[in-house]
PLY file of the C-alpha trace (Angstrom):
ply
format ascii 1.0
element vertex 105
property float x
property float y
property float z
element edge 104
property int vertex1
property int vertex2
end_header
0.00 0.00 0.00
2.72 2.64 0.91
4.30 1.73 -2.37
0.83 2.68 -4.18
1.15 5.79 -2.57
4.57 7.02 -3.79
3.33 6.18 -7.00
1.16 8.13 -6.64
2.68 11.17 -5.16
5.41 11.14 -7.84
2.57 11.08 -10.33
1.34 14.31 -8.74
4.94 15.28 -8.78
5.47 15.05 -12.67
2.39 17.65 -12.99
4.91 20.41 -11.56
7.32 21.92 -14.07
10.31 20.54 -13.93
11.89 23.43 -12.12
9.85 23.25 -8.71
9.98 19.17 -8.56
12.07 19.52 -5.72
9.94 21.73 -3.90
6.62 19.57 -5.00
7.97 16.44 -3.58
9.23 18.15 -0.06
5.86 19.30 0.27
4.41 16.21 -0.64
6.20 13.99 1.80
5.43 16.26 4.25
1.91 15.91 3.91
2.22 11.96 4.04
3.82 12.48 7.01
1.67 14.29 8.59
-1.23 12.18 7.98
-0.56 9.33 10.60
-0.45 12.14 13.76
-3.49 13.35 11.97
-5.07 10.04 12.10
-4.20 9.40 15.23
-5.32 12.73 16.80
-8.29 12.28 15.16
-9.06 9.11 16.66
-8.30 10.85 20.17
-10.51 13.81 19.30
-13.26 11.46 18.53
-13.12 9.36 21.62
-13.82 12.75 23.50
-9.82 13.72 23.95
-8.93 16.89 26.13
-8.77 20.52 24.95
-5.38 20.01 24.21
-6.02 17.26 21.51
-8.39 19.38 19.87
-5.96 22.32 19.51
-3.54 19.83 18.31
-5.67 18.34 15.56
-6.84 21.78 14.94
-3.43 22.94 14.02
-2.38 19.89 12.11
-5.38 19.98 10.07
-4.65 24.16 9.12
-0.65 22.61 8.40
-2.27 19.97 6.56
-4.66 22.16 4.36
-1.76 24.49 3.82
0.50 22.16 2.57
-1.96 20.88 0.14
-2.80 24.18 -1.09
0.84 24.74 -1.69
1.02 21.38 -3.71
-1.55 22.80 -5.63
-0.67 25.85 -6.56
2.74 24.90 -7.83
0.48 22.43 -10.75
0.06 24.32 -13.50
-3.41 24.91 -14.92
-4.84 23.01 -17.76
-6.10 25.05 -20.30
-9.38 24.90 -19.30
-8.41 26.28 -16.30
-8.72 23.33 -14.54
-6.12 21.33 -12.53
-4.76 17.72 -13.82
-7.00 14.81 -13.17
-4.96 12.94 -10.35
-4.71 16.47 -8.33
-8.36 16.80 -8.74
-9.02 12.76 -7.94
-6.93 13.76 -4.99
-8.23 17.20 -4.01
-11.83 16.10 -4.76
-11.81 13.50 -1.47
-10.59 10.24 -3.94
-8.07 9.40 -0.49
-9.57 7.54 2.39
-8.45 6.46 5.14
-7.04 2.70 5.22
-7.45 0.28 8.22
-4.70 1.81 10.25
-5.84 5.97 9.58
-3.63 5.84 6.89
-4.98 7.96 4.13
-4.48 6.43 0.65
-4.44 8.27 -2.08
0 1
1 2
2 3
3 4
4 5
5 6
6 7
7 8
8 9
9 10
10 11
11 12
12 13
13 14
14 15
15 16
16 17
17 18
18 19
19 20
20 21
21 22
22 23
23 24
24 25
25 26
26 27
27 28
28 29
29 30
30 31
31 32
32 33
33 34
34 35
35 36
36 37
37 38
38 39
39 40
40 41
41 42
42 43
43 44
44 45
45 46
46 47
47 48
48 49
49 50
50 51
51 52
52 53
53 54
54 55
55 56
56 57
57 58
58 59
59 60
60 61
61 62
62 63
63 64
64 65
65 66
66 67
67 68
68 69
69 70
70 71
71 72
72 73
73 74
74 75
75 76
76 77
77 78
78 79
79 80
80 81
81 82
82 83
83 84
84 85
85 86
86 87
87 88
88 89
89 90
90 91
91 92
92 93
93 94
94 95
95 96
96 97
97 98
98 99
99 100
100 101
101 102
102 103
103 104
C-alpha cells in the first residue's frame, strides 16, 4: 500500500514543471507524514480527547490544508483552467483512510 502511494505522489509530482519538482515532492512527503499524527489525533478527538487534543488536531489539520494548497498551486493549470485529473481525484476526497488511519491516495 505505501508503495501505491509514492506512485502516486510522484505522479502528482510530474504535474509540476520541472523546475519546482524539488519543492513539490518536499511538500508532498510532508503531507504523508503528517497524515498518521493526523489520524491518530483524530481518533483521540473522537473518543472525547482533552482541549489540548483538539488544539492539536486543529493545528495539524490548518498545516495539513496548507501544505496541500501549496502542492496545488505549484500544478500548473490546464487550459481549461482546470487542474490535472490525479490532483483533482486527490483534491476532490478520492483518499480515504485505510485500516490503520492511513490515508491512501
Amino acid at each position: 500500500m505505501r508503495k501505491q502511494v509514492k506512485r502516486d505522489l510522484l505522479e502528482l509530482v510530474q504535474l509540476v514543471p520541472r523546475e519546482k519538482q524539488d519543492a513539490a515532492a518536499m511538500l508532498l512527503n510532508e503531507i504523508v507524514f503528517l497524515q498518521k499524527p493526523l489520524a491518530d489525533v483524530k481518533r483521540q478527538v473522537e473518543s472525547g480527547a482533552d482541549t489540548a487534543s483538539i488544539k492539536n488536531y486543529d493545528t495539524l489539520c490548518k498545516r495539513y490544508s496548507a501544505l496541500i494548497k501549496q502542492a496545488m498551486d505549484l500544478i500548473p493549470k490546464t487550459a481549461t483552467g482546470e487542474t490535472p485529473d490525479a490532483l483533482s481525484a486527490f483534491n476532490k476526497g478520492a483518499s480515504v483512510y485505510d485500516d490503520r488511519g492511513l490515508i491512501v491516495i
